[in-house]
BATI-31383 format. One record per residue: residue in one letter; x, y, z of N, C-alpha, C in turn. Coordinates in steps of 0.02 Angstrom, whole numbers, plus 32768, in hexadecimal, padded with zeros to 4 digits. Layout:
BEGIN
AXYZXYZXYZ...
# end
This chain:
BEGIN
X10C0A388B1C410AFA35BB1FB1069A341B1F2X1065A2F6B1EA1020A2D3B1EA0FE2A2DBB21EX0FBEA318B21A0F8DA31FB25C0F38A2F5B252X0F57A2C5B22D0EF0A29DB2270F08A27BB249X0F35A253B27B0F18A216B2AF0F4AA1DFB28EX0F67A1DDB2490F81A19DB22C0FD9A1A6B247X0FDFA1D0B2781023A1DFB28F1017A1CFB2E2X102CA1A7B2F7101EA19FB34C1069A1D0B361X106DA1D4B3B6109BA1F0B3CE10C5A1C3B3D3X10DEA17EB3C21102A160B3B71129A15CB389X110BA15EB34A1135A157B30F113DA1A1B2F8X1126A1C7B3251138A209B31B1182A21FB32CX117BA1F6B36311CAA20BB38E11F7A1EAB362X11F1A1A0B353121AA184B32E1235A199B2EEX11FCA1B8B2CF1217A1E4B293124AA226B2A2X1238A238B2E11254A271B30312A1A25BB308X12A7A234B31D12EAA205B3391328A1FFB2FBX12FEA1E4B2D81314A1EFB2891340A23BB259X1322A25CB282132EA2BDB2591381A2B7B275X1394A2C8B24213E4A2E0B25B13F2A31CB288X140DA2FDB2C2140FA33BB2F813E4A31FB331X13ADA30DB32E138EA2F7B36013ACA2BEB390X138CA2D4B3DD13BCA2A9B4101378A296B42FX1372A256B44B133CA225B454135DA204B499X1335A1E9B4C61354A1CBB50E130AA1A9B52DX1325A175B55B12FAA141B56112C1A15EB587X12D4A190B5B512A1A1C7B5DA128CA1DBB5B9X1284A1EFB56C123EA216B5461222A1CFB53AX1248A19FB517121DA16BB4FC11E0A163B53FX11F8A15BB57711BAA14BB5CA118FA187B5B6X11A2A1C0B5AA116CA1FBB5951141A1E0B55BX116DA1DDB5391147A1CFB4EB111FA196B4ECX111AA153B51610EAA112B52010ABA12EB54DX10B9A166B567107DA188B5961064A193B56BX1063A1DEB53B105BA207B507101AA1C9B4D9X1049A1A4B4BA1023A16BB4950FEAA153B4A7X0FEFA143B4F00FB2A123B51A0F7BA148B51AX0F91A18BB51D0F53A1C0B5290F3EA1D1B4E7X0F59A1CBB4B30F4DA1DDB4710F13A19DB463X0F2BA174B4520F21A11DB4500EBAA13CB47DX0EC5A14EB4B20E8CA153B4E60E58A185B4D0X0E7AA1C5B4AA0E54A1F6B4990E29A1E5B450X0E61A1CEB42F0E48A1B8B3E50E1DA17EB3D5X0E0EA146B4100DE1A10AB4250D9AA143B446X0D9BA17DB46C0D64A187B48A0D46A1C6B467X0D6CA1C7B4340D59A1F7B4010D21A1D5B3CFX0D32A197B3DF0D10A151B3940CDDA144B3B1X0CD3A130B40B0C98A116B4220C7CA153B435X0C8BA18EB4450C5CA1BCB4670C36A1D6B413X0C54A1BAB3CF0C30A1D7B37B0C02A1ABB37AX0BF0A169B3A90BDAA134B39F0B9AA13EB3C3X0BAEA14CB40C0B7EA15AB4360B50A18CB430X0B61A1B4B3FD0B2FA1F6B3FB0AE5A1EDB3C6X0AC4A1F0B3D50A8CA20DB3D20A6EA1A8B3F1X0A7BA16FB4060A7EA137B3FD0A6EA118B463X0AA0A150B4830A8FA144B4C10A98A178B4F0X0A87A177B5350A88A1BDB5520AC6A1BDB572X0AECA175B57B0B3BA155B59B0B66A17CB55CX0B92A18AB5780BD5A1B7B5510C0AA194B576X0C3BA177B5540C7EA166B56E0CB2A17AB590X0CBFA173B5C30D07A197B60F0D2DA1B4B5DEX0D3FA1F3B5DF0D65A227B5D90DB2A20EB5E3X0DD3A221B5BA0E20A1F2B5D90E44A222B614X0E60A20DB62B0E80A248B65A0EC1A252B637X0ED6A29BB6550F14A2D8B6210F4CA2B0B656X0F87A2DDB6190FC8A2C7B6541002A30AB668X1011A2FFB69A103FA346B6AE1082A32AB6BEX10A7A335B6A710E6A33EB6741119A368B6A0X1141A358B6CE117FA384B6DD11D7A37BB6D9X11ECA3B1B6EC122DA39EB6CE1243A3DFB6DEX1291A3BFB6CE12B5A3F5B6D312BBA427B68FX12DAA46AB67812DBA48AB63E1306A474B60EX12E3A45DB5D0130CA44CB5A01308A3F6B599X12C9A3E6B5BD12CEA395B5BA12B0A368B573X127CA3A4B5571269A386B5201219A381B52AX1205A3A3B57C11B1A3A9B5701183A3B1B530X1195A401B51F1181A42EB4EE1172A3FAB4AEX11BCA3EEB4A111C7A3B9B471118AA39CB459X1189A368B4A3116AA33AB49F1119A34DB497X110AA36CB4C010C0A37FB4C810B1A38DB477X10DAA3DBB44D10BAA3E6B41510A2A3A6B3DBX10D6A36EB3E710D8A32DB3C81094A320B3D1X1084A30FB3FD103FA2F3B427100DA310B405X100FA33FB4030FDEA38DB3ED0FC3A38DB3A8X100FA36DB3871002A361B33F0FDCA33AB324X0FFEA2FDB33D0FDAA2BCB33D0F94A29FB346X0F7FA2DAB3720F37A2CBB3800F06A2E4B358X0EDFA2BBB3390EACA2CCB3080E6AA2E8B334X0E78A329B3450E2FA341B3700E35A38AB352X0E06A39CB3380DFCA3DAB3370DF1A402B367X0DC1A3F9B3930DC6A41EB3CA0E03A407B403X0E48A429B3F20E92A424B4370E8DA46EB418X0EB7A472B4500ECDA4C1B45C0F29A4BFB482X0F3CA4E3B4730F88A4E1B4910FA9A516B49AX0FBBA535B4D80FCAA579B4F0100CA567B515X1027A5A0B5151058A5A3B5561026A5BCB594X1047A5AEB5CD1015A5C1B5F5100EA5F8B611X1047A62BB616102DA664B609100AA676B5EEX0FF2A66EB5C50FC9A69AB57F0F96A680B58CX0F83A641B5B10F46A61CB5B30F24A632B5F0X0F52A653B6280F37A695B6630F27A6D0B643X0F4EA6DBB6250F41A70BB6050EF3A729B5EBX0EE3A6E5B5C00EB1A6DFB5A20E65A6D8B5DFX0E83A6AFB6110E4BA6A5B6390E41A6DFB66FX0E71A716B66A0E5DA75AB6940E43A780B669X0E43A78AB6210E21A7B8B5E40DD0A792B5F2X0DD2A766B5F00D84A72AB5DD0D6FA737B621X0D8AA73AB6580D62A750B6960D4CA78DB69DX0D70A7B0B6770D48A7F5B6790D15A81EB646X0D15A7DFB60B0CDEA7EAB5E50CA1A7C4B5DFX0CB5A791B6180C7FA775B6500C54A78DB667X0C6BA7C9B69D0C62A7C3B6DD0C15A7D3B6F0X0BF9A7E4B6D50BA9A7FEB6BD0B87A7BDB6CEX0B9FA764B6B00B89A737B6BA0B86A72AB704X0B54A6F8B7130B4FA6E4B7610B92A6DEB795X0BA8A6AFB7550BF7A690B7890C0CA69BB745X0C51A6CEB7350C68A6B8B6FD0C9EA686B6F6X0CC1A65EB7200CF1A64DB7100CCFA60FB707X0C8DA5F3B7170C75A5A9B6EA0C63A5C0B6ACX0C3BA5E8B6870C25A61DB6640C81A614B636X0CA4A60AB64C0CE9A61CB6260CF7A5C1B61CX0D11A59BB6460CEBA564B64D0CD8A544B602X0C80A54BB60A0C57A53FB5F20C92A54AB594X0C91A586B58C0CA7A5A3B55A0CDBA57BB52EX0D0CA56BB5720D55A537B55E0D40A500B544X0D15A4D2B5620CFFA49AB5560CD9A491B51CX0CABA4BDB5120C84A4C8B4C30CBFA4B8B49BX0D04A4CAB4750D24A4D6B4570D58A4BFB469X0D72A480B48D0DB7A471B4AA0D9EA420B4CDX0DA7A404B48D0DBCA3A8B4CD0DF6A3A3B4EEX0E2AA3B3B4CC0E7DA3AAB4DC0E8FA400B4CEX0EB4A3FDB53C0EC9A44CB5340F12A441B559X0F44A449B5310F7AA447B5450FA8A482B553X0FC4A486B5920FD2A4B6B5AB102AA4B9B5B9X1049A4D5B5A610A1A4EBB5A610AAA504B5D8X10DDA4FBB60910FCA511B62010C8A536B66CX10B9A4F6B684106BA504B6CA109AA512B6F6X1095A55AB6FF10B8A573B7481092A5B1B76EX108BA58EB7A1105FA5C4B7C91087A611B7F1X108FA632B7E5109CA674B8161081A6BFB82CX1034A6A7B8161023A6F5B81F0FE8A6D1B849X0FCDA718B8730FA3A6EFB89F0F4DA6F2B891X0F4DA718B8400F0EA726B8300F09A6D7B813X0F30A6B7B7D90F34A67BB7BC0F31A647B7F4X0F54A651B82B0F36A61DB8520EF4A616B87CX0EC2A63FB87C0E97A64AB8860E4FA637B85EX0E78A630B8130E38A61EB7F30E53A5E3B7D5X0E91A5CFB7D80E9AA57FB7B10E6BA54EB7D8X0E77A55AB8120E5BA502B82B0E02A4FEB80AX0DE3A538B80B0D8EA53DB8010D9BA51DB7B8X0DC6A542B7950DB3A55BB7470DD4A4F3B731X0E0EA4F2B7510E12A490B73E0DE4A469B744X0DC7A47FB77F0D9CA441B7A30D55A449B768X0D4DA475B7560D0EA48DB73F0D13A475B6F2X0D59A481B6D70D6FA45DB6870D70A41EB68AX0D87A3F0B6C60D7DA3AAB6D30D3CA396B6C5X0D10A3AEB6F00CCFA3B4B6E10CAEA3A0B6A6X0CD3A3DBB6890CB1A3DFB6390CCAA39FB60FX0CEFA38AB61A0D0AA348B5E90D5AA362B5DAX0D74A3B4B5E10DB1A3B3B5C90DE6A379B5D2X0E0BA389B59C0E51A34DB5BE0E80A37FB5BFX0ECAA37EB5FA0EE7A39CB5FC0F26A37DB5EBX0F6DA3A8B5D70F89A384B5B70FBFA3BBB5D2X0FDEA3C4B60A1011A404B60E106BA3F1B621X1092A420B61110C8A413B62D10ECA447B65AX1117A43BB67D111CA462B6D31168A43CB6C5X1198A485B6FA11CDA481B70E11D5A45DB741X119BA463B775118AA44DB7BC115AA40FB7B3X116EA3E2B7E91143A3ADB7F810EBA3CFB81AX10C3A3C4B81E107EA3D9B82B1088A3FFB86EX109EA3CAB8A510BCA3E9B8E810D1A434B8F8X1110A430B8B91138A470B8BE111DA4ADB892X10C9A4A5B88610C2A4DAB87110B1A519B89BX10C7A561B87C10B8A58DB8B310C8A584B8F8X110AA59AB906112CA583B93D113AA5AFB963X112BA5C2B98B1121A5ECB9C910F9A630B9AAX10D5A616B97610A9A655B95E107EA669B996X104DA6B3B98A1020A6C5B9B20FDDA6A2B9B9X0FD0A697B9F50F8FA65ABA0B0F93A61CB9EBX0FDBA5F3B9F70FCBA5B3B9B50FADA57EB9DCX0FA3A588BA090F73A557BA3F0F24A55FB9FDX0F2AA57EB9E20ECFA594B9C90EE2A566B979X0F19A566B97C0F2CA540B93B0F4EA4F3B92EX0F45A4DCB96F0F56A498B9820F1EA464B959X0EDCA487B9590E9BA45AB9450EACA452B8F3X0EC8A47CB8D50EE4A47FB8900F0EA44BB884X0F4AA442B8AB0F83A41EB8A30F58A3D1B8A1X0F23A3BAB8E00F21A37AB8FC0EEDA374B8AEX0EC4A39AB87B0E9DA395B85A0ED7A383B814X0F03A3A6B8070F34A39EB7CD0F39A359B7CAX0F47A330B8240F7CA2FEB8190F46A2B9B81CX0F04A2C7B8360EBCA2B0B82B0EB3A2AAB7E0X0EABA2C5B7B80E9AA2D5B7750ECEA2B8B726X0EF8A2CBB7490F2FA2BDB7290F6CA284B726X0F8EA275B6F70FADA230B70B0FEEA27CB713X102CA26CB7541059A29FB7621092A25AB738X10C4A27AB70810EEA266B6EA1137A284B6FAX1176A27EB70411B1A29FB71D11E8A280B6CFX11DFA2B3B6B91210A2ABB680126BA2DAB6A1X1273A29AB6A812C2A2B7B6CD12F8A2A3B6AAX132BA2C2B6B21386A2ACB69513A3A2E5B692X13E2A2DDB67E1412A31EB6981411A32EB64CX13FDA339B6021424A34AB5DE13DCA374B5CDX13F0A3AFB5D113C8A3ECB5A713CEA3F5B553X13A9A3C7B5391398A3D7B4EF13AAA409B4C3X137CA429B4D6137FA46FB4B913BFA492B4C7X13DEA4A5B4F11426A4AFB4ED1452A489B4D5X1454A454B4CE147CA40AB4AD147FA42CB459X143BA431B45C143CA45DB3FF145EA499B3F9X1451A4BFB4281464A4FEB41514A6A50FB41CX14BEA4EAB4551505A4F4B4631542A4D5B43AX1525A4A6B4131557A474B3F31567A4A2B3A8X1534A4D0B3921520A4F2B3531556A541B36EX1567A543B31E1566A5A0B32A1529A5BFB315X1514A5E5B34C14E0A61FB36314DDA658B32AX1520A66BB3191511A6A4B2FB1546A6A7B2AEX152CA6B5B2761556A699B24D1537A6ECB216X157BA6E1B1DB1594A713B1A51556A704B16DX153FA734B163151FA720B113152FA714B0E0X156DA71EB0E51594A70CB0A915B7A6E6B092X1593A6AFB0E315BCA666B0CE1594A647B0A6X1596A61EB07A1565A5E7B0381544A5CCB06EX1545A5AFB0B2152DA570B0E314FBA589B105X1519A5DDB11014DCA5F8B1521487A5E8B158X1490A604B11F1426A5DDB10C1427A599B111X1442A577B0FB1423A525B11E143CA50EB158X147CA535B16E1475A52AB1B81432A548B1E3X141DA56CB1DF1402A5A1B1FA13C0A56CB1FFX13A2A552B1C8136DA543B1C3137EA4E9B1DCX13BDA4CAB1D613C7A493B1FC13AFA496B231X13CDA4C5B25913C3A4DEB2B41378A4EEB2B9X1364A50EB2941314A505B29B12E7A4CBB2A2X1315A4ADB26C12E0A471B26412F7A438B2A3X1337A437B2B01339A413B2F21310A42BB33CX131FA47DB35312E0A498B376129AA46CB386X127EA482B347124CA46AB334122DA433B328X126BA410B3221247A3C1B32A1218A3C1B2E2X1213A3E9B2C511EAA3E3B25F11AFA416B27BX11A5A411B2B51155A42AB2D01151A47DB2B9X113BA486B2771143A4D4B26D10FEA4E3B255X10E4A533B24D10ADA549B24810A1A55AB1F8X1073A553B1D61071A568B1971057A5D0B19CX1060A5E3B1D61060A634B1CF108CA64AB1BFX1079A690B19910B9A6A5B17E10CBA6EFB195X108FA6E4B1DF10A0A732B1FF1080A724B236X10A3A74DB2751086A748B2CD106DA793B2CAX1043A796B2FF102EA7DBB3071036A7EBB347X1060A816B36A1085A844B39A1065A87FB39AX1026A88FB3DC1008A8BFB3E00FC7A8B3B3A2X0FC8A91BB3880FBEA911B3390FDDA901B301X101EA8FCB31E1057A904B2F4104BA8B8B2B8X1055A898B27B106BA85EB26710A1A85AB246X10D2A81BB2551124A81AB24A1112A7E6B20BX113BA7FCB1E0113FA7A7B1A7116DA788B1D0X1162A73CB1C811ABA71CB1C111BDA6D3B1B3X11FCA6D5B1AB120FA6AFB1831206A657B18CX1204A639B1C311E4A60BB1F411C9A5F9B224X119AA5D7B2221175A5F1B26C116DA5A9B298X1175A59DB2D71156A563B3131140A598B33FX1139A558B37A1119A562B3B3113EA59DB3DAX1174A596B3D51195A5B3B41711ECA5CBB3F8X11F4A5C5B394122EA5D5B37411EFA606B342X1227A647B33811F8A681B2FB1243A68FB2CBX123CA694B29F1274A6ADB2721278A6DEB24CX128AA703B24C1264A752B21F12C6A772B205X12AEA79AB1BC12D1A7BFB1B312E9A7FFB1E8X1324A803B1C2133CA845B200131CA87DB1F3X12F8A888B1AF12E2A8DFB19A1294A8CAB1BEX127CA886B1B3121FA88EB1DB122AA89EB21FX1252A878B24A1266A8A7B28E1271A8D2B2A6X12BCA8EBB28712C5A92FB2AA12BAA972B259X129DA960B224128EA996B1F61251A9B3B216X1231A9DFB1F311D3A9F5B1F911E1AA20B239X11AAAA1AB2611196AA53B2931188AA3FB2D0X11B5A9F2B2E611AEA9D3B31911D1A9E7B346X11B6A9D0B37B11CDA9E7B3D211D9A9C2B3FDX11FDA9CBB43111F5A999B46811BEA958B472X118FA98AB4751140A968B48C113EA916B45EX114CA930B426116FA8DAB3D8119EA8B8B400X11C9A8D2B40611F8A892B42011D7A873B460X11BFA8A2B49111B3A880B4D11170A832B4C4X114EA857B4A31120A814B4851134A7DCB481X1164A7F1B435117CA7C2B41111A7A79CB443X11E2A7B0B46E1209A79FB4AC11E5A768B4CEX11B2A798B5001187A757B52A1153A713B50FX1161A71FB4CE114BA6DDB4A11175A6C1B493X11AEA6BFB45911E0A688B4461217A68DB47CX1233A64FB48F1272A64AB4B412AFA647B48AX1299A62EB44112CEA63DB41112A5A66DB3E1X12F7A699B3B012DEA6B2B37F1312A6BAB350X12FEA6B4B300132AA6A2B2EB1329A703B2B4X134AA6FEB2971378A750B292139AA74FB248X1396A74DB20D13ACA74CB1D813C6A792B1C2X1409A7A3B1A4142AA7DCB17A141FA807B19BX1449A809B1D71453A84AB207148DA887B1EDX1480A8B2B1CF14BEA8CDB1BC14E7A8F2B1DEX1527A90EB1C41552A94DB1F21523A97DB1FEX152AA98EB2251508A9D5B24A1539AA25B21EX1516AA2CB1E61540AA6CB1CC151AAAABB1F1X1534AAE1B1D114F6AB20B1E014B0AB2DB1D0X14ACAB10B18B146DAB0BB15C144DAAC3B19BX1458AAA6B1C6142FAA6DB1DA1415AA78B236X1424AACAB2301426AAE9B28513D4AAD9B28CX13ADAAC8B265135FAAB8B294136BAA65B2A1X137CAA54B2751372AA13B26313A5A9E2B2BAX13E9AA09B2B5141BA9F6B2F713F5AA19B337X13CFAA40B33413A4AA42B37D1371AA1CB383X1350AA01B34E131CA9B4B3691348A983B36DX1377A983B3491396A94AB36413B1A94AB3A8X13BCA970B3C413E3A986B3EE139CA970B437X1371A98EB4201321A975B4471317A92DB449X1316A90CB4151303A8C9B3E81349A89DB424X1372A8A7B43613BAA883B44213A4A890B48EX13A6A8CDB4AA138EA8DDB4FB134FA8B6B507X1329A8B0B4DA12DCA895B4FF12E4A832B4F2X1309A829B4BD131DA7E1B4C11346A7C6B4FEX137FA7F8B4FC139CA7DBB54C1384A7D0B57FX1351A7FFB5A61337A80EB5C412F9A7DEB5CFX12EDA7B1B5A012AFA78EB5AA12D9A741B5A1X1313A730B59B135BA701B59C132AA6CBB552X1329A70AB5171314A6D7B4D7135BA6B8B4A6X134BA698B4A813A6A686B46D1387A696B428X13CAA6AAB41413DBA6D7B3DF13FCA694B3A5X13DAA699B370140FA688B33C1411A6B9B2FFX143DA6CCB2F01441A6FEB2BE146EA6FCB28BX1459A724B24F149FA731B23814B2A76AB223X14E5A77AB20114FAA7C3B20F1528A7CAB1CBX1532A812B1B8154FA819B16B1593A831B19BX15ABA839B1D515FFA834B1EA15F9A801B23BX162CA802B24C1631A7EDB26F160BA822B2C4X15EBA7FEB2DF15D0A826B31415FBA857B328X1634A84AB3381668A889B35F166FA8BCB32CX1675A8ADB2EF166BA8E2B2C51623A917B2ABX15E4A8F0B2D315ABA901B2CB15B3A94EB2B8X15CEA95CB2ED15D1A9C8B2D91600A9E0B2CBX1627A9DAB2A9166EA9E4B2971698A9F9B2AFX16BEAA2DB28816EAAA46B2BD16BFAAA0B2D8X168DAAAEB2DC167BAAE6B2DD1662AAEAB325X1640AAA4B3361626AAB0B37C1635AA9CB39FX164EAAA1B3D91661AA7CB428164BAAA6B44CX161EAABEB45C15CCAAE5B48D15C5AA9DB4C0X159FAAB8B4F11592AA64B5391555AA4DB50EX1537AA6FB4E914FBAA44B4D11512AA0DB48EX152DAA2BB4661555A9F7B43B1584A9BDB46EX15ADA9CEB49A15D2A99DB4BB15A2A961B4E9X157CA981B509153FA945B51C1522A912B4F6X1505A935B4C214F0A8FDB48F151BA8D0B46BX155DA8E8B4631593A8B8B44615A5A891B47DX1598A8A9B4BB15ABA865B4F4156EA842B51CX152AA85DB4FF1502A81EB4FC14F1A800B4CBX1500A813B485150EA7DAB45E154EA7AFB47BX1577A7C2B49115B4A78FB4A5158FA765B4CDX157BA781B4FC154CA74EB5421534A714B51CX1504A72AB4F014B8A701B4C914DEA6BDB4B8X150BA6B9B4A61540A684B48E153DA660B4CCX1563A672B4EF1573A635B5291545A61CB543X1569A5EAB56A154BA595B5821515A5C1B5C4X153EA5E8B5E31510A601B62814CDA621B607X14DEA64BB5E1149AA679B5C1145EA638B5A8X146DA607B5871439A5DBB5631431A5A2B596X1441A5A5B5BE142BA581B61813F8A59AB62CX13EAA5E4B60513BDA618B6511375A611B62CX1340A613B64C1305A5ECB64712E4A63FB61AX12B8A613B5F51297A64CB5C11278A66CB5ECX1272A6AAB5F41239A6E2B61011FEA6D9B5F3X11DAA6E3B5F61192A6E8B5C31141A71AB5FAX1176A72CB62E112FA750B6431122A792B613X10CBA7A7B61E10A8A7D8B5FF10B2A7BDB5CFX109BA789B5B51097A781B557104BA7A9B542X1070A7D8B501103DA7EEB4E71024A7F2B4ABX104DA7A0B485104CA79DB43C1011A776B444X0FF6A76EB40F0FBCA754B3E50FBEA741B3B6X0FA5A6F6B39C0FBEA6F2B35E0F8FA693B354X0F72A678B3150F54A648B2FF0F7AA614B334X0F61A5D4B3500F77A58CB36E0F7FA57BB317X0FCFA54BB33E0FDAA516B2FE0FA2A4D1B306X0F96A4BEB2C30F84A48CB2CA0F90A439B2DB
# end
């Protein structure tokens, strides 16, 4: 992916449009002519504010960010990482927004010594961040609503641009949360600050892909690997990471492809070694997909190996991540004929679940993320 600036979010999409598999609709293009504008705005005040420096004490209007909603599966994500790419700034930053609370309750408390730390934190963002784009802005805890409205108003301040996407229109954030009367000044500042965009339509993307594909396939078919990596690359939209490992805890996983929000790893880096729950739950509340290569039968010789999996399968459900995998038998045969225990029978009927249309409807979990790991560029 071309990240110096000679790729706009236009001919980005259009190339996008192009990939076999990809589904395109006149409601992203209205996204995507926003996208452009602000790109087009950032990359012009990037030229006069190189111009203005050391020359005058006038610095050029800051462009204003845009907030992005929709329903799940509309093609935000998509779109935003596009944006992300495209923009020739070294200083963007791009989080889910969990992780980006996350980050701003760790930084408040290695603050707190400072006068006020949350400008002090502030201050910090802005040093190192023109463009901070934020995934998935949903308010529900009542400590995060307490310090968003200061900690925005105060990044506005600084010159940030914001660039986020939300399930909810600005209105409907934090909805009958505790004291949201104290969080109203937030909302009227988002929609102040920000251009509010409604990316709407009935067809969920991301399920459109997943559901039309088989999920879980034989290794021993000749096709499985370039299917496998087709479905990725449609996911993904091309947008992939040149890492060749995430880090979960202390733990570090190789693997085999990496994006924003798709991880692909062998079956022995997962559930082989001396991993635990604590790995998957990470790894879980970070990717909403994950992709699963050469799962084998569960013999006797593989009794450590079928209890992480067995962890690895409970903590994916549980956080509603889709599964693509493949497998050396057919799933129902996963444990042969030796085991029918309730713990073997569960996991063979939420792999059955993971398949269907209802299961890949249900919205990714991602609270407590505790992975860590390099921003793509």
């Amino acid at each position: 992916m071309n990240t110096g600036g000679d790729t706009s979010p236009r001919d980005w999409y259009r190339a996008a449009c192009k990939r076999s598999g990809m589904v395109c609709d006149e409601r992203q293009l209205d996204a995507i002519e926003e996208l452009e504008a602000l790109w087009r705005q950032l990359v012009e005040f990037k030229t006069r504010r190189n111009r203005f420096l050391g020359r005058s004490l006038l610095s050029p209007e800051v462009p204003k960010g845009l907030y992005i909603w929709g329903g799940v599966g509309r093609g935000k994500t998509f779109l935003m990482d596009g944006f992300y790419a495209c923009l020739p700034y070294r200083r963007k930053r791009r989080l889910h927004f969990h992780r980006f609370m996350h980050e701003v309750h760790h930084e408040m408390q290695r603050l707190i010594h400072e006068p006020d730390p949350l400008l002090a934190l502030a201050d910090g963002i802005a040093e190192v961040t023109r463009l901070l784009c934020l995934d998935e802005f949903h308010v529900d805890d009542i400590a995060d609503a307490m310090i968003l409205g200061r900690l925005l108003e105060a990044l506005f301040a600084r010159g940030v641009v914001l660039l986020t996407t939300s399930n909810f229109a600005p209105d409907n954030l934090y909805p009958n949360g505790l004291q949201r009367q104290n969080f109203l000044p937030a909302i009227a500042l988002l929609k102040r600050e920000l251009k509010v965009l409604h990316l709407d339509g009935d067809t969920d993307y991301r399920l459109l892909q997943m559901a039309r594909d088989p999920l879980f396939l034989l290794t021993r078919h000749a096709d499985t690997e370039a299917h496998m990596q087709s479905l990725f690359r449609r996911l993904t939209a091309g947008i992939t990471s040149p890492e060749t490992s995430v880090q979960v805890g202390h733990v570090v996983l190789h693997v085999k492809r990496l994006a924003r929000e798709v991880a692909w790893f062998d079956f022995g880096e997962l559930c082989g070694g001396n991993h635990d729950q604590s790995d998957y739950l990470g790894l879980a509340a970070h990717y909403p997909t994950v992709f699963l290569s050469g799962i084998p039968r569960f013999t006797a010789e593989l009794g450590a190996e079928a209890r992480r999996f067995t962890w690895l399968v409970d903590v994916l459900y549980d956080h509603h991540v889709k599964l693509v995998a493949s497998f050396e038998v057919p799933p129902e045969l996963l444990y042969g004929a030796g085991r029918h225990d309730s713990e073997a029978q569960r996991i063979l009927s939420r792999l059955s679940e993971m398949r269907t249309r209802r299961y890949l409807e249900l919205p990714h979990s991602s609270r407590a993320a505790t992975l860590t790991r390099g921003e793509l560029a």
